[in-house]
N, C-alpha and C positions, 0 to 999 in steps of 0.2 A: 623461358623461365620468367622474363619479366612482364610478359603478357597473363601468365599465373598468377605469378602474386599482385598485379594489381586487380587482377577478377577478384582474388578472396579477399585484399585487402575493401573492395566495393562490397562485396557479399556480406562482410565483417560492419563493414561500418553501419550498412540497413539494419542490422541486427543489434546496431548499440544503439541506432535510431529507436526503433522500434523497444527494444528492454528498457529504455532511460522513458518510455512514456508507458509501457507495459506492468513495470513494476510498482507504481504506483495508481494504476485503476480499479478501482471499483468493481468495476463490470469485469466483461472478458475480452480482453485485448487480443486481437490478433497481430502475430507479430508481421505478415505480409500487411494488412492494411493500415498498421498505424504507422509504418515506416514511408506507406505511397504517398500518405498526407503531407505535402509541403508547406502547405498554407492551412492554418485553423481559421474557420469562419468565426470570426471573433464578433460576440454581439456586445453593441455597445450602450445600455439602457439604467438609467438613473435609478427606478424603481427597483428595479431587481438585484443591480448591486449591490444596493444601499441593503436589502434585506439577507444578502450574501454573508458581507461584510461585518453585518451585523452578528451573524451566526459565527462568523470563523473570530472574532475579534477576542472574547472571553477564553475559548478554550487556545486561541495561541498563548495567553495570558498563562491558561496554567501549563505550556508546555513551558516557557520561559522563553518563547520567540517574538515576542509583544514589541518589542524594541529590534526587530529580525529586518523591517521593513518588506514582511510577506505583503504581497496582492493578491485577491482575488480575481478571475478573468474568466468570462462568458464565452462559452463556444456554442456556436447554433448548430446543435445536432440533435436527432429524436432520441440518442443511443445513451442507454443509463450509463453514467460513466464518468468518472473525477479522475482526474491525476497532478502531479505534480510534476514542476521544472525547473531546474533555478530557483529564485524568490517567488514563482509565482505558482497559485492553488486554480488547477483550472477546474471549472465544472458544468457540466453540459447540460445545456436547456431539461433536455429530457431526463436530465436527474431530478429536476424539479418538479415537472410536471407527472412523474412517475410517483414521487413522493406523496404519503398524502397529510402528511403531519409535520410540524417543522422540525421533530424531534427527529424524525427517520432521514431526514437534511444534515439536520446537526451532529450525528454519528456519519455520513460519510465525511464530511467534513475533517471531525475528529480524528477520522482513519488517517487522512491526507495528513496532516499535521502531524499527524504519528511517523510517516516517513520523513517529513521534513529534521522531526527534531531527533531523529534518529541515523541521520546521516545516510541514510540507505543509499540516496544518488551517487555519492563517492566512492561506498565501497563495491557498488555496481559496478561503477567505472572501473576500478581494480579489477574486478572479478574477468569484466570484460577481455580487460589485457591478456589474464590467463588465458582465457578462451580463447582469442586470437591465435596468440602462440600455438595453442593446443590443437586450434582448428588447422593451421597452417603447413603447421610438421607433419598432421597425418594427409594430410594433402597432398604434401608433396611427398611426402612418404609412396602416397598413394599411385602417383603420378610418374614416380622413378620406375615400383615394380612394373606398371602399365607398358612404359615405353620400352623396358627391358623387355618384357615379355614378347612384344609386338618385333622384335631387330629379333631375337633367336626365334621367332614363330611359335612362342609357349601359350596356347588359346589361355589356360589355368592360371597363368600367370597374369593376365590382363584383366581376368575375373577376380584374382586376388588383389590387383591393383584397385579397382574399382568398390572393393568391398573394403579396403582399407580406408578410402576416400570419404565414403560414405559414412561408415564407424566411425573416424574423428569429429566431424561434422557434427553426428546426429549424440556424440559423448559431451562435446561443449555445449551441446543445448543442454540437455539433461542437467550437465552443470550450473547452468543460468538458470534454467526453469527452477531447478529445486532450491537453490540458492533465493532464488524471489519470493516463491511459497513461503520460505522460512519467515522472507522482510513480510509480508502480507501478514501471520500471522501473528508479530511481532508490533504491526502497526493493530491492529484490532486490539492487542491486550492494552496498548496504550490510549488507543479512543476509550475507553470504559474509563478508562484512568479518569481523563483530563475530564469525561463526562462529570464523573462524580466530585473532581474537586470545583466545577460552576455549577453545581446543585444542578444536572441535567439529569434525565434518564438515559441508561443502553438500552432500552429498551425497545425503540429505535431501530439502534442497529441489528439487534436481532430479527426485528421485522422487516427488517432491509433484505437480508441471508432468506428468510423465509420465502420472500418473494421470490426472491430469485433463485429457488430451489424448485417452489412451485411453477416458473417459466421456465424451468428446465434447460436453461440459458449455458450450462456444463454439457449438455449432449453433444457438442461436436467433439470433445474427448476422446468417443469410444472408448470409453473405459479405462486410457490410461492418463493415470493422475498425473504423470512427467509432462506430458502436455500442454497441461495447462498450466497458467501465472500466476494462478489461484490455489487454494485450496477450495475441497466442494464445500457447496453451503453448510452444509448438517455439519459439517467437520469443523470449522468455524463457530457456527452455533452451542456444540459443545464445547469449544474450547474455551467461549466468554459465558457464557450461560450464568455458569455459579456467580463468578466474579459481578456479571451485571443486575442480577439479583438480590445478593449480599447489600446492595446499596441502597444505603436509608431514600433513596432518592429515585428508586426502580419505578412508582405509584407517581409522579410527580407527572401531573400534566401540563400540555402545555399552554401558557396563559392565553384566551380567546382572541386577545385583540392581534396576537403573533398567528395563531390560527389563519385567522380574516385577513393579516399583511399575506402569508404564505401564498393560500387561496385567491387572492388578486393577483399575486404575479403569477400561479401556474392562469391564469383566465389569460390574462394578457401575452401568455407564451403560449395558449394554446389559441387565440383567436387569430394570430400574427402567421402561425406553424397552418390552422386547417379552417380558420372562418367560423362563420356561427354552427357546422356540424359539430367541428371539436368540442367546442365551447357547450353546446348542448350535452355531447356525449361526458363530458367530463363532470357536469353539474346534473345530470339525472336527477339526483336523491335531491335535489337543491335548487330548482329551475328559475325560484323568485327569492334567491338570497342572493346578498352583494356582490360576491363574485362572478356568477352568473349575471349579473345584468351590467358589471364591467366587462367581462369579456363580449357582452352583445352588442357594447354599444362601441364597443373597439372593434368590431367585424362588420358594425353597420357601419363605420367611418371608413372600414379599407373598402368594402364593396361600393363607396362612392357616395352615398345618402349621408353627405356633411350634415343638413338643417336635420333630418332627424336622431344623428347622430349628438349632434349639441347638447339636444333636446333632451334626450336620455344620459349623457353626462351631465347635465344641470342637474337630475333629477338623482344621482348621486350624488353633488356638492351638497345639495341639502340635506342629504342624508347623512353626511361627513365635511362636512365644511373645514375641516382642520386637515383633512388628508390634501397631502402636495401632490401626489403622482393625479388625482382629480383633475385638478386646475393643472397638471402639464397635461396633461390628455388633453382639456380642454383649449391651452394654449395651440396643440399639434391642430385641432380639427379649424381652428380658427385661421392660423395660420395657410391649412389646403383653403379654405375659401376666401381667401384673398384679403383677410384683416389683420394684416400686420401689427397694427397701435392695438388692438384690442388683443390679440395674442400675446404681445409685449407686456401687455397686463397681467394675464393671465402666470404666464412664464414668472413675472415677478411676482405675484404671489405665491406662487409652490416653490420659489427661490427664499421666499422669509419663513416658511411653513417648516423646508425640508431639513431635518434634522443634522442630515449627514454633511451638507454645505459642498450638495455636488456642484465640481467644477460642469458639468456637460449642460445644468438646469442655469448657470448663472450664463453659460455661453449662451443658451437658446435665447434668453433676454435681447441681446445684443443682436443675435441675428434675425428676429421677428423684426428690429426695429432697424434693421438695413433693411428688409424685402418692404417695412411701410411704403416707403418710396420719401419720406420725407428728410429733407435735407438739411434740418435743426438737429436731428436725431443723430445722426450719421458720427460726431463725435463720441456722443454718451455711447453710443451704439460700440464704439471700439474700445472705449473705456472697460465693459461688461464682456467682452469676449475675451480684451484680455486677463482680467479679473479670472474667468472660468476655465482659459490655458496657463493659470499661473499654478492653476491646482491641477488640473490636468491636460499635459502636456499636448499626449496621446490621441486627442479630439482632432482627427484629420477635418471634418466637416468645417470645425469653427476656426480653421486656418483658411478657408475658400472664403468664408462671409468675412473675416477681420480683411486680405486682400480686397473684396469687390467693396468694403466699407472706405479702405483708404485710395483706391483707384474714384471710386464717384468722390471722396475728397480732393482731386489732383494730386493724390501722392503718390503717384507712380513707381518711388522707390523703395519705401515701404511697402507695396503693395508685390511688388518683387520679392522683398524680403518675409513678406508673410508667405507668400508660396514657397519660397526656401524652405522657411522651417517646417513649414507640413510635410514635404517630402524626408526631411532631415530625420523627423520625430516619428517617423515610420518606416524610416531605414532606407531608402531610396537616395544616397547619397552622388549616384550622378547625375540625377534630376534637381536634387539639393542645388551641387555646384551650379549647373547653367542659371537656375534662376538667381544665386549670391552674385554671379557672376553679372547679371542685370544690373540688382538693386546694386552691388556695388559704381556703376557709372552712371547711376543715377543720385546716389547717396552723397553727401559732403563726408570727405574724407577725415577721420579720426572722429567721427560722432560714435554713440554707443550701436545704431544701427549700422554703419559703415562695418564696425567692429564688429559686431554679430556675423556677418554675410563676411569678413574676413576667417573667422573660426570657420566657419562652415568650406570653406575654398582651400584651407591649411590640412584640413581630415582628410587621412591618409583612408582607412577606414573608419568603418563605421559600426 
């Protein structure tokens, strides 16, 4: 008996795994593989967030979660596909670069945010519990006729065990399944909403639905709709259709220079994802416009060809001299060819450029000018890094360069304690300990660093 209920209770729990990231996707969630995923490939990139963010910032605005403290967060995946967690809007590379407008971004977006402000993840979670229950009792419902039938020798009775088992099972999903459908389209009537109160278009997200009716992306269904986590495309399309029409705002395009941002970050997700093929295959219609010759010059920098790589990122700054992610490109390729100080420039120009005041561009400052080699630098250097984890925490990289900045300083205790907190700030809290554990007999005792690397050794969890 107690070897049963902890199998359903594991069976149970992949399946709250899997529905708590199921129900808010885009795409079509399988509920076996989004539950294998332990770990999201989280990408971590200035430009792309900054253009994310930018999208999701107005319409949290009109859901009234402006003040929510939502995040947006990157996963490197080719699969169209958004959902949400907690506080946080995830959305996969290959949403973007599937997109081809930033309006058809900005309706999945809007979706996401329709579950957030509609509580869907809680009463999933209720729902679940049913489901537990429901799944369990016929379980073992199932499980009693079974073993009864197997002690009197009743073959019928083991097959009726077994189909009891089965029924409960396959009765809670139906109930989840159709229970999500409901929140999906319930989130879609609210993207139109929040569209039209930031002068957006649906129009978008209809184009969104169309595509993915035209990839046929619902065929593993066969044909039944309990199935799926979705409702089908066309069926959605109808359901916002009028609504996204109606609005004075349906004809509204979107403004060129957001166009041109969109299209430089699919270039640089698609040169990073497949090299100069993708990068060609994606710009076809467009071979010598900006984003195409950003993504070539980002596929000639990873295939190794830094000096011609420069060359054709210079040959953008002057075409854009105000754009920051430019001169970080330019900072990164100076950086692989061993110019530190010139990098450090670089980086701080699209540090004064970049609107958003990302923490991860003020960090890069600081760690171009740890790898110069120069040892004037070395302070200002840790000054900028941690300028850039004061905003953002979560940057494991610029915990490696603030340690190797304060170790070539001789401060071995600090240099302890920054490797603490990188571990700490990514959840690694027994690798946290050993190194508090360092910089604490390194540290003078009751300083604010002693006391930092004290918090971190008192965390029970993390």
């Amino acid at each position: 008996m107690r070897n049963l209920l902890s199998s359903l209770a594991g069976r149970m729990a992949a399946l709250a795994v899997a529905a708590s990231v199921g129900i808010t996707a885009v795409g079509v969630p399988s509920f076996a593989a989004a539950a294998s995923r332990d770990n999201l490939p989280i990408v971590r990139d200035a430009e792309i967030e900054s253009l994310v963010t930018g999208y999701a910032r107005p319409l949290l605005k009109a859901a009234g979660l402006s003040r929510a403290g939502i995040e947006t967060v990157l996963v490197n995946s080719p699969d169209f596909n958004a959902f949400v967690l907690g506080r946080r809007i995830f959305v996969n590379t290959g949403a973007l670069t599937m997109t081809e407008t930033p309006n058809q971004l900005t309706g999945i977006i809007a979706h996401e945010i329709g579950h957030l402000a509609g509580g869907h993840q809680q009463r999933l979670r209720d729902r679940l519990e049913g489901a537990k229950v429901m799944a369990i009792a016929a379980a073992l419902l199932g499980a009693g006729v079974a073993i009864g039938g197997t002690a009197a020798g009743a073959r019928g009775a083991v097959g009726a065990g077994a189909g009891i088992f089965s029924a409960g099972g396959s009765a809670a999903q139906r109930s989840i399944l159709s229970y999500v459908r409901g929140e999906e389209s319930t989130a879609d009537r609210s993207a139109i909403n929040y569209l039209a109160k930031t002068g957006q278009s649906g129009r978008g997200l209809l184009e969104t639905f169309e595509n993915l009716e035209r990839s046929n992306m619902f065929s593993g269904a066969g044909g039944r709709n309990y199935l799926s986590s979705h409702p089908a495309p066309r069926d959605r399309i109808s359901a916002i259709e009028e609504a996204a029409r109606s609005s004075t705002h349906f004809d509204q395009a979107d403004p060129p220079a957001l166009v041109e941002a969109h299209n430089l970050a699919r270039a640089k997700i698609a040169a990073y994802a497949g090299g100069m093929n993708d990068v060609r295959r994606m710009f076809a219609k467009d071979p010598r416009g900006l984003p195409a010759l950003y993504g070539d010059a980002i596929a000639t920098f990873l295939a190794g060809s830094t000096a011609s790589a420069l060359q054709k990122m210079d040959g953008l700054i002057a075409a854009r001299p105000s754009n920051p992610w430019f001169h970080e490109m330019r900072g990164e390729i100076l950086l692989e060819s061993g110019r530190g100080s010139e990098a450090a420039a670089a980086f701080s120009r699209a540090a004064n450029l970049d609107p958003s005041k990302s923490g991860l561009i003020r960090a890069e400052v600081g760690q171009a000018m740890v790898l110069s080699g120069s040892q004037s630098d070395l302070k200002q250097a840790v000054e900028m890094i941690q300028a850039g984890l004061q905003s953002d925490p979560m940057n494991g990289q610029a915990y490696r360069y603030l340690a190797m900045a304060y170790g070539r300083l001789g401060d071995i205790g600090r240099a302890e304690l920054a490797t603490a907190e990188g571990h700490w700030n990514i959840g690694s809290l027994s690798e946290a300990k050993v190194f508090a554990a360092r910089a604490q007999a390194k540290l003078k005792p009751g300083t604010p660093a002693w006391r930092r690397a004290q918090d971190i050794l008192a965390t029970k969890s993390r």
